[in-house]
N, C-alpha and C positions, 0 to 999 in steps of 0.2 A: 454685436453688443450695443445697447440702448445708449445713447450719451446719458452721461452718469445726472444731469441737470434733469431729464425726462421721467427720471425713476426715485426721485428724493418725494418724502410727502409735499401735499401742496401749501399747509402753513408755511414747511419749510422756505420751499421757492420762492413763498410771499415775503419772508423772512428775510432773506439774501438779496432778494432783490429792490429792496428798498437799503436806500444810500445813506440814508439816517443809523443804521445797522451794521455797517461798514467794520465800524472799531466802538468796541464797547468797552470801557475803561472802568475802575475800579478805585472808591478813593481807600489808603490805607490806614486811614484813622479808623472809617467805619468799618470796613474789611482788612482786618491785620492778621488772618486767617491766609488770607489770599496767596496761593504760591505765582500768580502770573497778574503784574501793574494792567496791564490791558490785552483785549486780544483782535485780530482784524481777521474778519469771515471773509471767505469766496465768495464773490459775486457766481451767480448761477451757470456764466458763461465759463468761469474759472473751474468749474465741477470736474474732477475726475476721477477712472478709476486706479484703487492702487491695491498694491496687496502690503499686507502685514505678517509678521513673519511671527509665526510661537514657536515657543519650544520647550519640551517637555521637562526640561530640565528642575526650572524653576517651580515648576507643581512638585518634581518628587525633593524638592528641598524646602521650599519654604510653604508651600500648599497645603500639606497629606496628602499626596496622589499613595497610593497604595502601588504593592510591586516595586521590579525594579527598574530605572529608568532605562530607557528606550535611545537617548537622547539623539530625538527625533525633532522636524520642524514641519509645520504647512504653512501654508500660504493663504491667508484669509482674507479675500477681496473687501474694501470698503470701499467709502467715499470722504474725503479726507474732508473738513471743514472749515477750517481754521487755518490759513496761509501765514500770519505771524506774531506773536506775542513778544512780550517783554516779559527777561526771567526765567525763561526754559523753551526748550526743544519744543517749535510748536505743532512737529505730526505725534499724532494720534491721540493728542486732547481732547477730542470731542469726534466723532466716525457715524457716520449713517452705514448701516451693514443691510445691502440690496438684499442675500443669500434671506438671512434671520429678519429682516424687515422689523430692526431693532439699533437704536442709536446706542452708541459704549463709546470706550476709550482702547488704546493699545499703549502701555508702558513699555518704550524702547529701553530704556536701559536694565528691562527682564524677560521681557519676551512676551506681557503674556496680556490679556483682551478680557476687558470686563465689559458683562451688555448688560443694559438696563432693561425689564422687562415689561418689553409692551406699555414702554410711557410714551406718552403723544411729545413731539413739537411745542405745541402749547404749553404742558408742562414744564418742559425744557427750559421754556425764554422764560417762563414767569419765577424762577430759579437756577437762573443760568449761572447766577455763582459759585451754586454749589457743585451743580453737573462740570464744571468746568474743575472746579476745583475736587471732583470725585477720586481722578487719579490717585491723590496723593492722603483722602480722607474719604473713603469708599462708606462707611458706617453713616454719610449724613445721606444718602441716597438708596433708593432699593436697587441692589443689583447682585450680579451673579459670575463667577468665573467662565468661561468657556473652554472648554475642554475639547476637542474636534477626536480626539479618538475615542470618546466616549458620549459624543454625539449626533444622533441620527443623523440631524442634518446634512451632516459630515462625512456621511458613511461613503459619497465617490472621489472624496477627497484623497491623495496621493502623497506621502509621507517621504522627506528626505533625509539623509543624513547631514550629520551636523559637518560632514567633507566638505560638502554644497554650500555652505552657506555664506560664505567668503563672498564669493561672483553673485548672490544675490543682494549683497548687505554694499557690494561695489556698485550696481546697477543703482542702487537706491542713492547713492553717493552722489556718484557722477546726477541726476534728476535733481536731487538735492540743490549741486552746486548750481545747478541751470539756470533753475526756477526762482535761484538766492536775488531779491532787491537790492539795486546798488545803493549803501547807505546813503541819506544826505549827505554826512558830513564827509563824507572823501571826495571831494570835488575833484584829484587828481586819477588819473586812469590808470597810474600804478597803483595808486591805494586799493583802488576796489578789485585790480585784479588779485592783491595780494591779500584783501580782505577775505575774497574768496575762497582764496584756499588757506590758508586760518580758520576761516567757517568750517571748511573741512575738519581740521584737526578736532574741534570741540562736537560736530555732527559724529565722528566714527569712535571717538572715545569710545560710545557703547558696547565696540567686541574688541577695541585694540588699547584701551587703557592697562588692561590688566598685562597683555601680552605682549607692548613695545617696551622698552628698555630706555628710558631718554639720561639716565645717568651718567653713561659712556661714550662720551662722544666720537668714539671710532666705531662704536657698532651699530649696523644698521637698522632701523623696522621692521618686523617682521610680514606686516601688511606691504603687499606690493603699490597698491594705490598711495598710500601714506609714505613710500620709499620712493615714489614717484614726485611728491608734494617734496617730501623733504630734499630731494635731488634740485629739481625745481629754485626754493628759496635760497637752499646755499650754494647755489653756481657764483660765479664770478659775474656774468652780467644781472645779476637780479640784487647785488650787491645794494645799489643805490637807494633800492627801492624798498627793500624790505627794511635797511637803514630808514630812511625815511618816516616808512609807517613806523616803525619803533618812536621816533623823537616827538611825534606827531598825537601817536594815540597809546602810548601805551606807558611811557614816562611816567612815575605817579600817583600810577593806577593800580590798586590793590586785586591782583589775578586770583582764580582758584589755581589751587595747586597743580591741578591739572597743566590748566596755562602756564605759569610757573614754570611747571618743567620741559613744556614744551618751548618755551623763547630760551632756558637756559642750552636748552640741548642747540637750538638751530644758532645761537651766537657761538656756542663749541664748535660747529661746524663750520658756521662759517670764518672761526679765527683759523682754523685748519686750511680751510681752500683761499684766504686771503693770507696766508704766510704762502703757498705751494704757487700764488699770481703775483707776489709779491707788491702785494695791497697792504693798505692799512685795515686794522683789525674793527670789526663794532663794538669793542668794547671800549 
C-alpha cells in the first residue's frame, strides 16, 4: 500500500505542507454558523490510512434506503485530514477517499459517508468553511450519500455483521487514545493519563451511550473496553488522581449530560471501593 502522503492530490500536499495552514481558525461573530472554533490539518508526514465504518442501518431509517435492513457494515478506507478541532470529534470531518478519488466526510455518530463530487482541493480551501462545516449543513455544498452495496465501486467490498462491530469500533479506540495530544494544560502526568481515558468515554459515546447504564452504580458497562476504563478509574490506587483531575478541571464546569452522567457514575463507584479500602469518599 502507497503511503497515504504519495496518493492525496498535489494542491492538497501543497496545502498541508505549508505551516501557515497548520490550524485554520474561525471568528464567531462572522461565522456563528460554525459547528467547530478551529481545526488543525495533518502535516503530510502525519497522512494515513484508515477505514470508516457504515452501516446500513441508518439509510433504512433516516435515508429511504428501500427494503429491509440488512443491518450490515463495511469498511471504507480513507485518509483522514484533520487531526484536531475544538467543539467535536475531529475524525471524519473532512476525508480524501483514494478508492472514489473524492474528498467527503464520515458522521461517526451514524455511520454513514457523504462525498462530494469531483470538486478539486482548490475548491475546497477557497470554501473551506463550508466543506468543513458540510457535515452538520450538507444543503450548502454539492454532495451525495454513498451507499457501498449499491455501488459499483464497491462491488469487492465484503460486508459484516453488526456482531463485528464491537472489536472494530475497540481498534479505532485504543489508535484513538494513542494518537490523543497531551493537553497543555495538565502539566501533571496523572492528569493526562486520566485525561486519556475520559477522552475515551466522550470518543466511544457513539455505540455505547445508548447501551451503558451509568444510573446504577452497582452495574457494570456493557462495553468491555469502557469496563476496562471504568475498572481502571475507580480502583483504590487511581484514587488520587482522578480526585485531583476532578478539583482541577472539572469544578464549575458546565458538562453535556453525557459527561454528567458519566463523573456521577465513576464518583458512585468510587464511593463503593473507597468504603470496601476504607478511604475517604470523593464526594
Amino acid at each position: 500500500m502507497k503511503q497515504a502522503s504519495r496518493i492525496i492530490p498535489k494542491e492538497l500536499h501543497r496545502f498541508l505542507a505549508a505551516s501557515k495552514n497548520r490550524r485554520i481558525s474561525w471568528d464567531r461573530e462572522l461565522h456563528p454558523e460554525m459547528e467547530v472554533d478551529w481545526v488543525e490539518f495533518r502535516s503530510p508526514s502525519d497522512l494515513k490510512h484508515t477505514t470508516f465504518p457504515v452501516g446500513t442501518s441508518e439509510y433504512h431509517l433516516n435515508h429511504d434506503e428501500p427494503g429491509e435492513d440488512p443491518d450490515l457494515y463495511y469498511d471504507i478506507e480513507g485518509i483522514n485530514l484533520i487531526q484536531n478541532c475544538h467543539g467535536y470529534q475531529p475524525d471524519g470531518i473532512l476525508i480524501y477517499f483514494p478508492l472514489f478519488q473524492e474528498f467527503g466526510s464520515w458522521d461517526c455518530d451514524h455511520g454513514i459517508i457523504t462525498l462530494y463530487p469531483k470538486v478539486a482541493w482548490t475548491v475546497i480551501e477557497r470554501r473551506l468553511a463550508d466543506y468543513v462545516n458540510a457535515q452538520w449543513y450538507p444543503h450548502l455544498v454539492e454532495q451525495y450519500l454513498l451507499r457501498p452495496w449499491a455501488d459499483d465501486r464497491c462491488s469487492d467490498f465484503q460486508s459484516r455483521s453488526s456482531n463485528d462491530d464491537l472489536n472494530v469500533w475497540n481498534e479505532r479506540l485504543r489508535e484513538y487514545l494513542h494518537n490523543l495530544p497531551d493537553p497543555e494544560w495538565a502539566s501533571l502526568a496523572s492528569d493526562k493519563f486520566v485525561y486519556g481515558l475520559l477522552a475515551a468515554f466522550d470518543y466511544f459515546k457513539v455505540i455505547d451511550h445508548e447501551t451503558c447504564d451509568f444510573t446504577d452504580p452497582e452495574e457494570n458497562p456493557t462495553s468491555e473496553i469502557i469496563e476496562e476504563i471504568v475498572e481502571f478509574l475507580t480502583c483504590f490506587l487511581s484514587a488520587e488522581s482522578v480526585h485531583g483531575y476532578y478539583d482541577r478541571h472539572c469544578k464549575n464546569v458546565e458538562m453535556n449530560p453525557f459527561a454528567a452522567q458519566v463523573w456521577q457514575y465513576l464518583l458512585a463507584r468510587r464511593q463503593l471501593v473507597g468504603d470496601d479500602n476504607d478511604v475517604h469518599n470523593l464526594e
